[in-house]
C-alpha positions in Angstrom: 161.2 100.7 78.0 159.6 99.6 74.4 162.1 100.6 71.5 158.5 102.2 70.0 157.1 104.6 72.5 153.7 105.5 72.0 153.0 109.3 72.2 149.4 111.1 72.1 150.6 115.0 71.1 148.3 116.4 68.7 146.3 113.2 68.4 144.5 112.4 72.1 141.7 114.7 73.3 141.7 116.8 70.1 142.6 115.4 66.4 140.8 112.0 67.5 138.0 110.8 69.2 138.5 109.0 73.0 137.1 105.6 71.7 139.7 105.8 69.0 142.6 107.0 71.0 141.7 104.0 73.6 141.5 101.7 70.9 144.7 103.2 69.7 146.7 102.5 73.2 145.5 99.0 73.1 146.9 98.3 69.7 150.0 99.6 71.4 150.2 97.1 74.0 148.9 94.3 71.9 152.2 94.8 69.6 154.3 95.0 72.6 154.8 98.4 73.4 154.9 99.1 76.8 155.9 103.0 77.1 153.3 105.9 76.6 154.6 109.1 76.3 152.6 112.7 77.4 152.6 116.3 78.2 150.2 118.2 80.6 150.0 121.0 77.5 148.8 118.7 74.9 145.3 119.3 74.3 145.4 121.4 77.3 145.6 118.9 79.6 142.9 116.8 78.1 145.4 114.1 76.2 146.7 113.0 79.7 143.1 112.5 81.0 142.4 110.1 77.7 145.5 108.5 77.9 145.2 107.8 81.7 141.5 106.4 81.1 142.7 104.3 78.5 145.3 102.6 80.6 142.7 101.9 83.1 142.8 98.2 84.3 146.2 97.8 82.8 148.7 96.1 85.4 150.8 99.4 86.4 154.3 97.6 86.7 153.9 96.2 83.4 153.8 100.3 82.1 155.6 103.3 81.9 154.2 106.2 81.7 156.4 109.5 80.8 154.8 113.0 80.8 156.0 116.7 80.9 156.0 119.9 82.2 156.6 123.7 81.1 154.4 124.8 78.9 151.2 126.5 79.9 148.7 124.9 81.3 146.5 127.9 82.3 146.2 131.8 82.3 148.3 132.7 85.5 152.0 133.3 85.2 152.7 130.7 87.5 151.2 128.2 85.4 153.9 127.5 83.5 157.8 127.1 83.6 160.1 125.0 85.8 159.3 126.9 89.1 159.1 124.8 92.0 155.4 126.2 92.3 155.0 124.7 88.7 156.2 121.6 89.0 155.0 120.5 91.9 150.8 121.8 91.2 151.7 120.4 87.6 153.2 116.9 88.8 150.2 116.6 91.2 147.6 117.3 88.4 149.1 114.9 86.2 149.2 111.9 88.6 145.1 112.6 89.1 144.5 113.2 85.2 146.8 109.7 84.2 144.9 108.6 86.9 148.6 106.9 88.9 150.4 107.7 91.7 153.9 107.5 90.3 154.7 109.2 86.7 157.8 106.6 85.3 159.8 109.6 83.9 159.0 113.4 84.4 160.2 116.0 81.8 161.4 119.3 82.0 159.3 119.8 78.3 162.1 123.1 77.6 164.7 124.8 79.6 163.1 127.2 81.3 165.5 130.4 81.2 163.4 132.9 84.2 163.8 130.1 86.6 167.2 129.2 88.5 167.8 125.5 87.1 168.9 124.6 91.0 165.6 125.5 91.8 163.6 123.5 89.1 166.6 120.6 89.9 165.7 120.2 93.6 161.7 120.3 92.9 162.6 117.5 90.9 164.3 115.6 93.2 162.2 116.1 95.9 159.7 114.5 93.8 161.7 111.4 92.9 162.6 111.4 97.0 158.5 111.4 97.5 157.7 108.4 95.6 156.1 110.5 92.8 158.5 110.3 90.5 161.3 107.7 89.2 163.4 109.1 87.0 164.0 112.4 85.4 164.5 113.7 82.0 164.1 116.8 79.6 163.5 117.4 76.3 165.2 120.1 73.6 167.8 120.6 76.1 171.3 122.4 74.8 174.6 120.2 75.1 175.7 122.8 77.4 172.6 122.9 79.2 172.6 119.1 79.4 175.9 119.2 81.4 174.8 121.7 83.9 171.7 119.3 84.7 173.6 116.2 85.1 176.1 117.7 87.3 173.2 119.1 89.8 171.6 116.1 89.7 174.9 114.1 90.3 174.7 116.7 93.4 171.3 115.7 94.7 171.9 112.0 93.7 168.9 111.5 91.6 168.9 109.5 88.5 168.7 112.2 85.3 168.3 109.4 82.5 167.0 111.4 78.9 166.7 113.8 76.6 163.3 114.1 74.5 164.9 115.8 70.8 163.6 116.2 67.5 165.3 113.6 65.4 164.7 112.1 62.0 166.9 111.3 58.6 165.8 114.8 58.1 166.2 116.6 61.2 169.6 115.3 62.8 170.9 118.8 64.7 171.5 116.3 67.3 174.5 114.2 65.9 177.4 116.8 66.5 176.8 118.2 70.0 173.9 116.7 71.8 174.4 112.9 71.2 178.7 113.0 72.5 177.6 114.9 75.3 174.7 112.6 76.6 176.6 109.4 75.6 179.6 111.1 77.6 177.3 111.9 80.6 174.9 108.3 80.5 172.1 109.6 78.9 170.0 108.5 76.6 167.6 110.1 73.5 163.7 109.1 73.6 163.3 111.0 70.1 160.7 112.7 68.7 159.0 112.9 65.2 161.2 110.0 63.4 158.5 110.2 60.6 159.0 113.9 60.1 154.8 114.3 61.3 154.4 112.5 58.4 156.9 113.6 55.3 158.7 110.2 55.8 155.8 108.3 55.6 156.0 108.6 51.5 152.1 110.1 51.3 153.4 113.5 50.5 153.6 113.5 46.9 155.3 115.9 44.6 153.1 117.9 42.4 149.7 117.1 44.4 147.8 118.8 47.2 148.5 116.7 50.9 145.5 114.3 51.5 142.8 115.9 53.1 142.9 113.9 56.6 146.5 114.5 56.6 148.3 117.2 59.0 149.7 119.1 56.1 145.9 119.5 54.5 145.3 121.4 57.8 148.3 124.0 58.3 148.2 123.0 62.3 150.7 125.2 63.9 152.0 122.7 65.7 153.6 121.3 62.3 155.8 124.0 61.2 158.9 122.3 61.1 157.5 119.8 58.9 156.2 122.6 56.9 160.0 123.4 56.1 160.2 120.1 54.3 157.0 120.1 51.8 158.5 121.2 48.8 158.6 118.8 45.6 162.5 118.5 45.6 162.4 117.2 48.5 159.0 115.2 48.5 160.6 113.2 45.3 163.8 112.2 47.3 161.0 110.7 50.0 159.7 109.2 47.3 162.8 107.2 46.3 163.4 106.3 49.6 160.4 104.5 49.2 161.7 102.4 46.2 164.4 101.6 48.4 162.5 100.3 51.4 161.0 98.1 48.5 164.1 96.6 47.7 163.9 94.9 51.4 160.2 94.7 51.6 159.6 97.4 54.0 157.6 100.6 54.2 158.8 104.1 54.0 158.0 104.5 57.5 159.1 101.3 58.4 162.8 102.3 56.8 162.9 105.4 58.3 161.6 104.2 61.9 164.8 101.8 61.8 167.4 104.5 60.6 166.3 106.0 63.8 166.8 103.6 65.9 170.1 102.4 64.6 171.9 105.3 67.0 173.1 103.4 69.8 172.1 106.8 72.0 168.6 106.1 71.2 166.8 104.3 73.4 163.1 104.6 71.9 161.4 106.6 69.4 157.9 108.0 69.9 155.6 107.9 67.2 151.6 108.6 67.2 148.9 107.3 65.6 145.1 108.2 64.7 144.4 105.0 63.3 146.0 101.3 65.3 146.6 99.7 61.6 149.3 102.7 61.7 151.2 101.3 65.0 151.1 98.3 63.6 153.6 99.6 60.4 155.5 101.7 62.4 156.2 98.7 65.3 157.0 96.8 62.0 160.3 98.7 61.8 161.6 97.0 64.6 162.0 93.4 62.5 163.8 95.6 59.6 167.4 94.8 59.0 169.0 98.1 57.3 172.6 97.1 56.5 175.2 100.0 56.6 174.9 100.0 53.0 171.8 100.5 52.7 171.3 103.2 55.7 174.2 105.2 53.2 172.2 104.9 50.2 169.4 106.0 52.1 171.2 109.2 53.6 172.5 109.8 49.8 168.9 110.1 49.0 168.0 112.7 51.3 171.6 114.4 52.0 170.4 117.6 50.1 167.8 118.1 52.8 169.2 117.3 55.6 169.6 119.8 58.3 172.7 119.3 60.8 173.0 122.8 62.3 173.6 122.0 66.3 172.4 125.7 67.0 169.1 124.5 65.5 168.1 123.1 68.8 168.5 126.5 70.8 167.3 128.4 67.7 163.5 126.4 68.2 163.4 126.4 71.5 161.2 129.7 73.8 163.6 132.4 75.1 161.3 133.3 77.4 158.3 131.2 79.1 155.5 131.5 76.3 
């Protein structure tokens, strides 16, 4: 897979319009990426119809396509979770809306806690024994519930590959729990939000309102870990960082993109865009050289910010199926 995945939440089939987004995902390739990343909840269900129309006419083998399931996708109560019901109607839907008839990776998008995990394993690997599916990952999974998934999928020898966390120079709950145990057990982190949905960008300024296209300007729900971040402390330490990715002739993004990526237990990070000028920054990071003195200078920027709490990951994640 690409080291910069591209992924459509909050953008495809809602925040932008479908020429856009298609003119978005053919940036992507353009630059070299090659993986797109998706969920059947985003949009409800709509980003995974743009995505899959927007890949039209694309050699298949050259792609790989990753989408998700758990979250509700309509009103019934079996329309959501890691039921075999579920994920079998939601794995079907999926291949017709991305418009395929193999998904690359499939996702358990949470743990589900009402369903048996030997149930939701086995629907999974009858998938992967159909044809329908390749590999199999999760995301916002525990270290503890981690292990109990690899060793049932050891069990029913299919191939359980990743875990799809939060993970920034801000948000690194990850480090002390979830990364030993995956690079213990062989897998790998596809991360999520390395920009911070846009506070380690730099736009964010201390003092001033957010921009008015910006996701901050429009208090989307969907943003409320970044909300925990916009305070002007915090906003001026981003804003150092910036004079710091100056000193190597780099972006804020750019700096922060390749901090990610410097984890040897991360295999890609996914980042969005509404705009292609912004893939082409953010797949810019990949030809930054950040030495180990300047990642440290970088983390002693932000250390008063930082959160490293492990329990943070159970703490965000549904109790029960929402």
């Amino acid at each position: 897979m690409s080291a910069i995945s591209y992924g459509n939440w909050i953008t495809h089939g809602s925040q932008v319009e479908d020429d856009r987004a298609t003119a978005c995902v053919h940036a992507a390739l353009d630059l070299g990426v090659t993986t797109f990343d998706t969920a059947d909840v985003y949009a409800e269900t709509r980003a995974e119809d743009v995505l899959g129309r927007a890949l039209e006419g694309i050699r298949r083998e050259s792609l790989e396509i990753f989408t998700k399931v758990y979250f509700p996708t309509g009103a019934g109560p079996n329309d959501r979770g890691l039921s075999r019901k579920h994920i079998m109607e939601s794995c079907h839907a999926s291949l017709r809306r991305l418009r395929t008839d193999h998904i690359d990776l499939y996702q358990a998008h949470r743990f589900d806690t009402e369903t048996p995990l030997e149930e939701t394993m086995t629907a999974f690997a009858d998938l992967v024994r159909q044809g329908k599916v390749h590999y199999i990952g999760v995301s916002e999974w525990t270290a503890e519930q981690l292990r109990a998934g690899q060793t049932l999928a050891d069990e029913l020898r299919i191939p359980f590959v990743s875990n799809q966390p939060q993970y920034s120079m801000l948000w690194r709950v990850i480090e002390a729990e979830v990364v030993p145990t995956c690079r213990e057990l062989g897998i790998s982190q596809i991360v999520w939000s390395p920009l911070l949905q846009g506070v380690l960008t730099g736009k964010y300024l201390p003092g001033q309102p957010p921009p008015e296209d910006s996701r901050a300007a429009h208090g989307d729900p969907k943003t409320n870990t970044m909300q925990l971040f916009m305070n002007d402390e915090l906003l001026t330490a981003v804003q150092q960082l910036g004079e710091l990715a100056g000193e190597i002739g780099c972006t804020t993004a750019q700096l922060a993109i390749a901090w990610v990526l410097r984890n040897d237990n991360v295999a890609s990070c996914i980042v969005g865009a509404s705009r292609p000028e912004q893939l082409e920054d953010n797949v810019g990071a990949l030809d930054v050289e950040l030495t180990d003195d300047l990642a440290e200078r970088a983390e002693a920027i932000l250390a008063p910010h930082v959160l490293s709490d492990p329990s943070l990951t159970e703490a965000f994640a549904p109790k029960t199926r929402p």
